[in-house]
BAFI-3210 file (N, C-alpha, C; in Angstrom, 3 decimals, decimal comma, padded with zeros to 6 digits):
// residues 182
n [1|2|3|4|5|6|7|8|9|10|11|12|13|14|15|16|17|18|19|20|21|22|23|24|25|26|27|28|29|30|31|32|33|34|35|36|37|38|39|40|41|42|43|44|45|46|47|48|49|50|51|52|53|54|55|56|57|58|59|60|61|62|63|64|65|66|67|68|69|70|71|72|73|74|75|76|77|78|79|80|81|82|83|84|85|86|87|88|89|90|91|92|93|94|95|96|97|98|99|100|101|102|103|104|105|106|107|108|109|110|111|112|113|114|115|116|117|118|119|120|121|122|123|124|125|126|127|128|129|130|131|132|133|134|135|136|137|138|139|140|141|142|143|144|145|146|147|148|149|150|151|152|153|154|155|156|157|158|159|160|161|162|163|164|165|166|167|168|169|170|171|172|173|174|175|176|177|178|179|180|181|182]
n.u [018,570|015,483|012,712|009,594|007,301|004,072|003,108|-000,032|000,164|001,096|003,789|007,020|008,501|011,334|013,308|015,527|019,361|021,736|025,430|026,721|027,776|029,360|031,148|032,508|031,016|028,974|025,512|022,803|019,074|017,896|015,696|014,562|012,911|011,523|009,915|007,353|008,317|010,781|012,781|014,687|012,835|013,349|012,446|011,837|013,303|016,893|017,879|015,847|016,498|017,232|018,107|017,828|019,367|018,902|020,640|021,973|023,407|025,372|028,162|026,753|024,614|022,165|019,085|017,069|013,937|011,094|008,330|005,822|003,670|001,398|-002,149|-001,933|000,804|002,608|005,279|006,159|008,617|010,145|012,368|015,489|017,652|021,287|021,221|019,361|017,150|012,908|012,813|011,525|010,468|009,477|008,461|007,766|005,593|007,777|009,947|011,193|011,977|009,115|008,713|006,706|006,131|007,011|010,231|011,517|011,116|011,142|010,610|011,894|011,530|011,597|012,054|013,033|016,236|018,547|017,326|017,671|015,324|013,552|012,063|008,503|006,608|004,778|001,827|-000,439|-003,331|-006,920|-007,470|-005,206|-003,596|-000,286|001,020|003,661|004,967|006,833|009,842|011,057|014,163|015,919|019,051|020,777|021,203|023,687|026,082|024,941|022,470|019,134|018,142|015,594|012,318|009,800|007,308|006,031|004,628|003,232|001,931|001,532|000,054|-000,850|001,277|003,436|003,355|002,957|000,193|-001,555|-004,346|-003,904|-003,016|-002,356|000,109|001,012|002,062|002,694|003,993|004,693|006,014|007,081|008,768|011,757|015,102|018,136|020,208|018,615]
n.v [-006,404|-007,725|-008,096|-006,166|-003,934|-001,885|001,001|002,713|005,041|004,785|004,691|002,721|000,017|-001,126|-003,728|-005,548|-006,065|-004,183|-003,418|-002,838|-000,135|-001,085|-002,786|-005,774|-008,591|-007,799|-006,992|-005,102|-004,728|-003,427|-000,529|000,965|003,858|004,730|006,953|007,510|008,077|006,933|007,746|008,417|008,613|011,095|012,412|010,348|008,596|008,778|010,629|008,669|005,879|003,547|001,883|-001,110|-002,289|-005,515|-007,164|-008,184|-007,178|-007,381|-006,925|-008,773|-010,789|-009,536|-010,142|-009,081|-010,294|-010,277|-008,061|-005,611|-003,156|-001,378|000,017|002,260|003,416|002,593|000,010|-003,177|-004,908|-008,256|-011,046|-012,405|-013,211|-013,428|-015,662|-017,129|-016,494|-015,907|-012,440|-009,167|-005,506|-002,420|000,362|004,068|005,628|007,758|006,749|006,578|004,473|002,642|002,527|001,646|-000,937|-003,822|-004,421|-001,593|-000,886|-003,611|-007,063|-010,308|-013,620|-016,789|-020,537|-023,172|-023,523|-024,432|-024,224|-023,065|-020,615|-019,251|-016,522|-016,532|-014,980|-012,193|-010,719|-008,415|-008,413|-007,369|-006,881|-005,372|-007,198|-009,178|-011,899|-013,681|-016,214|-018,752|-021,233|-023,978|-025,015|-027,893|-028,610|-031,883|-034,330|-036,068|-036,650|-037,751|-038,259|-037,551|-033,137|-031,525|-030,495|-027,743|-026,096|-022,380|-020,476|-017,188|-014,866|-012,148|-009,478|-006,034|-004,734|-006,260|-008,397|-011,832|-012,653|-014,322|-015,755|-017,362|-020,845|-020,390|-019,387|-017,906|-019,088|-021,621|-024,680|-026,824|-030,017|-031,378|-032,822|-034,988|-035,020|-034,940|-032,413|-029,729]
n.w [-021,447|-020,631|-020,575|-021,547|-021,181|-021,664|-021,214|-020,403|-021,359|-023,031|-023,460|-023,262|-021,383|-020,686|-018,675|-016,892|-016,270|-015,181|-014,589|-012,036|-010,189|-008,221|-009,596|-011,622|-012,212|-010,431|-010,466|-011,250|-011,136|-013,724|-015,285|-017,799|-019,096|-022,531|-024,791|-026,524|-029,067|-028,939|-028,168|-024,748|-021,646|-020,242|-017,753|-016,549|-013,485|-013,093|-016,120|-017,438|-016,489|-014,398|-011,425|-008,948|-006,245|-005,083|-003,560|-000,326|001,325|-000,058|-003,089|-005,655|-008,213|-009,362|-011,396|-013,519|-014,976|-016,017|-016,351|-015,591|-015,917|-013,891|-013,848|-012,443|-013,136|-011,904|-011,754|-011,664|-011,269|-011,716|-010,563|-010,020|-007,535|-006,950|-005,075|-005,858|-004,934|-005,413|-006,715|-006,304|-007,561|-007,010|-008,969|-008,830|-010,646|-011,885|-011,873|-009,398|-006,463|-004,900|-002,241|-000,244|-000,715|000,786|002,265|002,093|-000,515|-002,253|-002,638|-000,966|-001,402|-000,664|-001,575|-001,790|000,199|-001,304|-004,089|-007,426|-008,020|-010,639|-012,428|-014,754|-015,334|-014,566|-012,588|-012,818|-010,246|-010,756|-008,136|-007,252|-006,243|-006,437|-008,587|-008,988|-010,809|-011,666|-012,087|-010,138|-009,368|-008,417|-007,577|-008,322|-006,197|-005,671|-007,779|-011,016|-010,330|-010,581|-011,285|-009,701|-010,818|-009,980|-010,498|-009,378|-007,463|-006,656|-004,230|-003,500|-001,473|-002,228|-000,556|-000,568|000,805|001,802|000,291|002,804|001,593|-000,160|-000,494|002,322|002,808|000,619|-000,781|-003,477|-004,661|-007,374|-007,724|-010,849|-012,457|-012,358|-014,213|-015,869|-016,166|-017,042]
ca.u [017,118|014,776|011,351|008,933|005,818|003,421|002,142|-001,046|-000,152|002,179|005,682|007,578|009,241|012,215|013,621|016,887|019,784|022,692|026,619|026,442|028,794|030,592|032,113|032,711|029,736|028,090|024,734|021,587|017,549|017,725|014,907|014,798|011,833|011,193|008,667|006,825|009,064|011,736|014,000|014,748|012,310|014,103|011,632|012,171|014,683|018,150|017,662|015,412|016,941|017,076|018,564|017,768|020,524|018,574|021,361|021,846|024,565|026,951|027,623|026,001|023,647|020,487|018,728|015,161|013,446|009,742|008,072|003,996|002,608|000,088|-002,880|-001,625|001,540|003,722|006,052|006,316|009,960|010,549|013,551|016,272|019,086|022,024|021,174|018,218|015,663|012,679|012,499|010,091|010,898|008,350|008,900|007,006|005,619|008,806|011,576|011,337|011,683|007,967|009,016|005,343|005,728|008,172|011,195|012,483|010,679|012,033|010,463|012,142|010,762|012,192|011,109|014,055|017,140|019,232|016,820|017,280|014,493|013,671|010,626|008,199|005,861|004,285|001,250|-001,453|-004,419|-007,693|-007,635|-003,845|-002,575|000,769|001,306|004,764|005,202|008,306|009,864|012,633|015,047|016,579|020,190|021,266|021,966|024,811|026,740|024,655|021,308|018,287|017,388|014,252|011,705|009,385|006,785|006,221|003,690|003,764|000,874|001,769|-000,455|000,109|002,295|004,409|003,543|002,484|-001,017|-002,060|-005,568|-003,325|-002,826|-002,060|001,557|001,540|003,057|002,826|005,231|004,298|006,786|006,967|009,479|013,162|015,501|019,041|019,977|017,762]
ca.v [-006,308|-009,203|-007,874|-005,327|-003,824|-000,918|001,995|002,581|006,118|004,083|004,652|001,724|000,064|-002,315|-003,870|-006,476|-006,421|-003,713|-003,934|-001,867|000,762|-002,226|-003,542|-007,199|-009,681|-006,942|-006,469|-004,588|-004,861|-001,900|-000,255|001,941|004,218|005,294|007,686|006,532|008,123|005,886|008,265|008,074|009,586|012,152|012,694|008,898|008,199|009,604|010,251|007,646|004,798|003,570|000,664|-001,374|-003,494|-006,816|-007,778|-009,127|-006,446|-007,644|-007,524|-009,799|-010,527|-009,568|-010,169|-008,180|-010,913|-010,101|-006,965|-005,201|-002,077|-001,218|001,113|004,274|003,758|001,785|-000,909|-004,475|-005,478|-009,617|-012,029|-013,790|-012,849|-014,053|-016,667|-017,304|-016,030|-015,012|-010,898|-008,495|-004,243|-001,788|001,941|004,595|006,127|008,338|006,238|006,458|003,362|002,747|002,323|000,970|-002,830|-005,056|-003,600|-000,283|-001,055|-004,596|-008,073|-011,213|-014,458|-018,475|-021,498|-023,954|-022,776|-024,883|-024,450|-022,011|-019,627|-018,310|-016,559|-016,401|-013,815|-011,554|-010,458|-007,706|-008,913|-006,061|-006,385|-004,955|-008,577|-009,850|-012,921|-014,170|-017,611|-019,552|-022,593|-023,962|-026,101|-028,207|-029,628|-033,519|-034,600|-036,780|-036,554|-039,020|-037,898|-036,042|-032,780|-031,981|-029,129|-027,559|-025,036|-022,256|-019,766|-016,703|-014,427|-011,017|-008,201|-005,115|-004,344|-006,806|-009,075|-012,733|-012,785|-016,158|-016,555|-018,191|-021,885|-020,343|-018,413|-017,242|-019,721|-022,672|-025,236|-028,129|-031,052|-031,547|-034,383|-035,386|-035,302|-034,937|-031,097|-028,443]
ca.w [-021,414|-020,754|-020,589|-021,928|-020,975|-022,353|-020,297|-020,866|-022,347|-024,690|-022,675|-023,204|-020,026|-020,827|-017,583|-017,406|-015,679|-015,403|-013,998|-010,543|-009,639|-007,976|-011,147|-012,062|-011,176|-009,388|-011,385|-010,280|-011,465|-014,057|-015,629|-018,748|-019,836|-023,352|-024,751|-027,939|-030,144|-028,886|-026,980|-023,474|-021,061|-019,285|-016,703|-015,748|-012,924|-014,034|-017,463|-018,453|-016,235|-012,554|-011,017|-007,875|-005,632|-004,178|-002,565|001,140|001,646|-000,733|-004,659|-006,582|-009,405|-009,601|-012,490|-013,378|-015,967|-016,179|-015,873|-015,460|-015,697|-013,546|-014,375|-011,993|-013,721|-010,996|-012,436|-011,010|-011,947|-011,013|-011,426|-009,047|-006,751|-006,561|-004,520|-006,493|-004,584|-006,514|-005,882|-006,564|-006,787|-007,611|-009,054|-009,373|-012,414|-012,202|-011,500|-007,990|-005,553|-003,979|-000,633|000,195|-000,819|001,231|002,677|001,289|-002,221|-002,450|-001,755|-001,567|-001,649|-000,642|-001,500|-000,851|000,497|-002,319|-005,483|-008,111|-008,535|-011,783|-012,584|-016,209|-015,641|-013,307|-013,349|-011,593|-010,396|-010,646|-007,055|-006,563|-005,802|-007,529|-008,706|-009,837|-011,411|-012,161|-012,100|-009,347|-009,988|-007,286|-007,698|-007,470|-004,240|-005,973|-009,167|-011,853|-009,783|-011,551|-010,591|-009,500|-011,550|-009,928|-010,933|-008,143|-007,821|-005,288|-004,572|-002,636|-001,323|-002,861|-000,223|-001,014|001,896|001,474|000,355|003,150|001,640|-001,320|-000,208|003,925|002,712|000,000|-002,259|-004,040|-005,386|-008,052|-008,629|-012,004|-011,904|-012,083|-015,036|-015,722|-016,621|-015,919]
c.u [016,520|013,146|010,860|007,827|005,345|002,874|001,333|-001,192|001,140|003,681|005,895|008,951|010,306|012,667|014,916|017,570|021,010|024,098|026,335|027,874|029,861|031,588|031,178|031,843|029,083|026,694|023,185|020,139|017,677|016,189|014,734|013,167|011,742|010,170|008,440|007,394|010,786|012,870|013,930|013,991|013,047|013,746|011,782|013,732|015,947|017,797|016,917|015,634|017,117|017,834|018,090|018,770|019,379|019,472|021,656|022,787|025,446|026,937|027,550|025,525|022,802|020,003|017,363|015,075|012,049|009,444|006,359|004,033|001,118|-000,779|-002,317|-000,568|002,473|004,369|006,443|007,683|010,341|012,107|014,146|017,139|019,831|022,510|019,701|017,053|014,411|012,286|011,508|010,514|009,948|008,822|007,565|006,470|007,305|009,709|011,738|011,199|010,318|008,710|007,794|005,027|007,079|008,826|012,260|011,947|011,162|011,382|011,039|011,693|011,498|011,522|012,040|015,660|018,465|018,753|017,156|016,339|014,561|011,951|010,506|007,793|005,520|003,265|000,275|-002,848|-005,146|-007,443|-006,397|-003,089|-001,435|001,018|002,384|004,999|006,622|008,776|011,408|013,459|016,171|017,718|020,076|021,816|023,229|024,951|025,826|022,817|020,376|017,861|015,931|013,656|010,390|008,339|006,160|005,382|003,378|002,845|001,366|000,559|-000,632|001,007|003,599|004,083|002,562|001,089|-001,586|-003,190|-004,865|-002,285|-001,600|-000,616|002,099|002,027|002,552|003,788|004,941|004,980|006,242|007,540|010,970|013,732|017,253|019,235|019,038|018,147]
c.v [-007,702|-008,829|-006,614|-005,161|-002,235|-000,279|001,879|004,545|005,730|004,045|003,208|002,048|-001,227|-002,506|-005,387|-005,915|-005,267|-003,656|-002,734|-001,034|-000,192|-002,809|-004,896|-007,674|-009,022|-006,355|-006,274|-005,091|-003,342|-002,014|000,963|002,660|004,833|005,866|006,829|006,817|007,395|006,573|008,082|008,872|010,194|012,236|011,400|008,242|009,310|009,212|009,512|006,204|004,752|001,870|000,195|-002,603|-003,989|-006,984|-007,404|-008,368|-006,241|-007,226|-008,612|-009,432|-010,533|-009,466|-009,811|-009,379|-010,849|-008,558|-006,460|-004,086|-001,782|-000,240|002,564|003,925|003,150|000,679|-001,703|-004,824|-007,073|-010,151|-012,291|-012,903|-013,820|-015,258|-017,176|-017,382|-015,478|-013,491|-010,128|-006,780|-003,729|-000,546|002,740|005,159|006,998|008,123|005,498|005,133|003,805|001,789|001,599|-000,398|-003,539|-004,070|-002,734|-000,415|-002,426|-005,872|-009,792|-012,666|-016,132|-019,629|-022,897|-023,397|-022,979|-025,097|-023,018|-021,484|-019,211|-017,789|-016,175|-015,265|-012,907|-010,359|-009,234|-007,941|-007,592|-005,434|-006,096|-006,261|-008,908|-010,810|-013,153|-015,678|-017,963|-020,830|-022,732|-025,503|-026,565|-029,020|-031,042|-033,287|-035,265|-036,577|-037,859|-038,751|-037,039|-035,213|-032,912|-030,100|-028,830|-026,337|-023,994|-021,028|-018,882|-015,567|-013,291|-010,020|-007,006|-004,302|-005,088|-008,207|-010,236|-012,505|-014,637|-016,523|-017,414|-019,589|-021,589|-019,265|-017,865|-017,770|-021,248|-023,434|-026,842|-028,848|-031,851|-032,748|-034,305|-035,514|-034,793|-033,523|-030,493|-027,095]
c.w [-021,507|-020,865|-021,289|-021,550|-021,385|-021,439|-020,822|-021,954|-023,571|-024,326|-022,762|-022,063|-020,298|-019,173|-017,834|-016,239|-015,696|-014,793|-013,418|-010,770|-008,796|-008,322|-011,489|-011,162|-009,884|-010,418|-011,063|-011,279|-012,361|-014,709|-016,141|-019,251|-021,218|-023,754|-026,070|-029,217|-029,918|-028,047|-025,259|-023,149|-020,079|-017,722|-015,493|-015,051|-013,175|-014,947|-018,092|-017,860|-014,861|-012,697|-009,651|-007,599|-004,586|-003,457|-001,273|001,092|001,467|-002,411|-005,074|-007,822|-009,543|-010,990|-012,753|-014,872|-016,434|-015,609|-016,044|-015,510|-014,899|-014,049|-013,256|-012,023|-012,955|-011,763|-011,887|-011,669|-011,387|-011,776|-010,103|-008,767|-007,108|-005,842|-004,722|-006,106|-005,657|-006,009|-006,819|-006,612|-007,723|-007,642|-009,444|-010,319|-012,632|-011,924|-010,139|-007,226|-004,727|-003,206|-000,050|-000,479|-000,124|001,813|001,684|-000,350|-003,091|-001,421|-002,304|-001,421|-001,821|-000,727|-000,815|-001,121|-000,949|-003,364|-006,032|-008,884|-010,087|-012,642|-014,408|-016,506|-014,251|-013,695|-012,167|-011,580|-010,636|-009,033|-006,349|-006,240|-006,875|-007,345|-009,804|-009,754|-012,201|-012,361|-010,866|-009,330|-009,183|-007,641|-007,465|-006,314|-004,038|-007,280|-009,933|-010,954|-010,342|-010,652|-010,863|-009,912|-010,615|-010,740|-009,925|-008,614|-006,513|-005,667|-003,732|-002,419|-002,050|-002,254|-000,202|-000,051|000,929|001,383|000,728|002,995|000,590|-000,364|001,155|004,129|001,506|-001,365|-002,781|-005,114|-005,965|-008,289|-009,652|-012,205|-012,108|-013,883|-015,159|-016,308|-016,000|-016,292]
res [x|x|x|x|x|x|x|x|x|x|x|x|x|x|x|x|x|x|x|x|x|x|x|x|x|x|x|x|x|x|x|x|x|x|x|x|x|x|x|x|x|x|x|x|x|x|x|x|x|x|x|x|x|x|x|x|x|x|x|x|x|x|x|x|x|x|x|x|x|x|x|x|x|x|x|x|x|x|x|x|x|x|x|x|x|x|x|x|x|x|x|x|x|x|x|x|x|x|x|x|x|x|x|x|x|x|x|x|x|x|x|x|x|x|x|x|x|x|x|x|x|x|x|x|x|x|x|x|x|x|x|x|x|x|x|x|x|x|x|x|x|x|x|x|x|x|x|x|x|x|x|x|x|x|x|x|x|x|x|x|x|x|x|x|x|x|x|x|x|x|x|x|x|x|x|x|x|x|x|x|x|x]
***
């Protein structure tokens, strides 16, 4: 578990990361519902729990790190692929993959092909827009070389699609500056 967020009828929504039906270093976007007396909600997903596979056709690791509640009960789940994209999957109040943002209920999101993604928050605007914020973190180009930090900021639709009144695509990316680590 990495995140938490509050329905608005008090359901608590943990969200994190679970090992796929794949096995080893195969690990999906899960997402657990509880009722307010702390047990699993039944009603939610199987049992109380759902998973989504990001991945590009293969196993991997997806990792769910931030999470939202919307007001008609939908659930913004963010965090990184495997190849540290930052991704995006939305469920419905009852588990269910919403199929109506991005492809198949699932959007993913590049900034440079060799930085790793990692997002903070994610948030819903009034007017249905999502905005996920992170930071990306670009390798040395040589051993003894600092990387390089950005801070990265990604505005979607609510169908998932780039929202281009936000600086023409959608995104924005601040260099922060250079340091060794990361």
């Amino acid at each position: 578990a990495r995140a938490v967020a509050i329905r608005e009828d008090g359901q608590i929504v943990v969200a994190g990361s679970a090992t796929a039906t794949g096995g080893f270093l195969d690990e999906d976007f899960a997402v657990a519902q509880y009722n307010t007396n702390g047990t699993l909600d039944a009603s939610f997903g199987e049992a109380g729990k759902v998973t989504t596979n990001l991945g590009l056709g293969k196993p991997q690791s997806d990792l769910g790190s931030v999470s939202a509640a919307q007001a008609d009960g939908k659930i913004e789940v963010a965090g990184t692929t495997e190849e540290s994209f930052f991704a995006l999957s939305r469920r419905n109040p009852d588990g269910n993959t919403d199929t109506t943002i991005g492809n198949d209920g699932r959007v993913i999101s590049t900034f440079l092909s060799d930085a790793k993604a990692t997002p903070a928050s994610v948030l819903i605007q009034d007017d249905g827009k999502i905005v996920m914020v992170g930071t990306s973190n670009r390798p040395p180009i040589f051993i003894g070389h600092p990387n390089s930090l950005s801070v990265v900021v990604n505005r979607f639709n609510s169908d998932g699609s780039p929202d281009t009144t936000f600086d023409s695509d959608g995104r924005v990316s601040q260099f922060l500056g250079s340091g060794i680590g990361g």
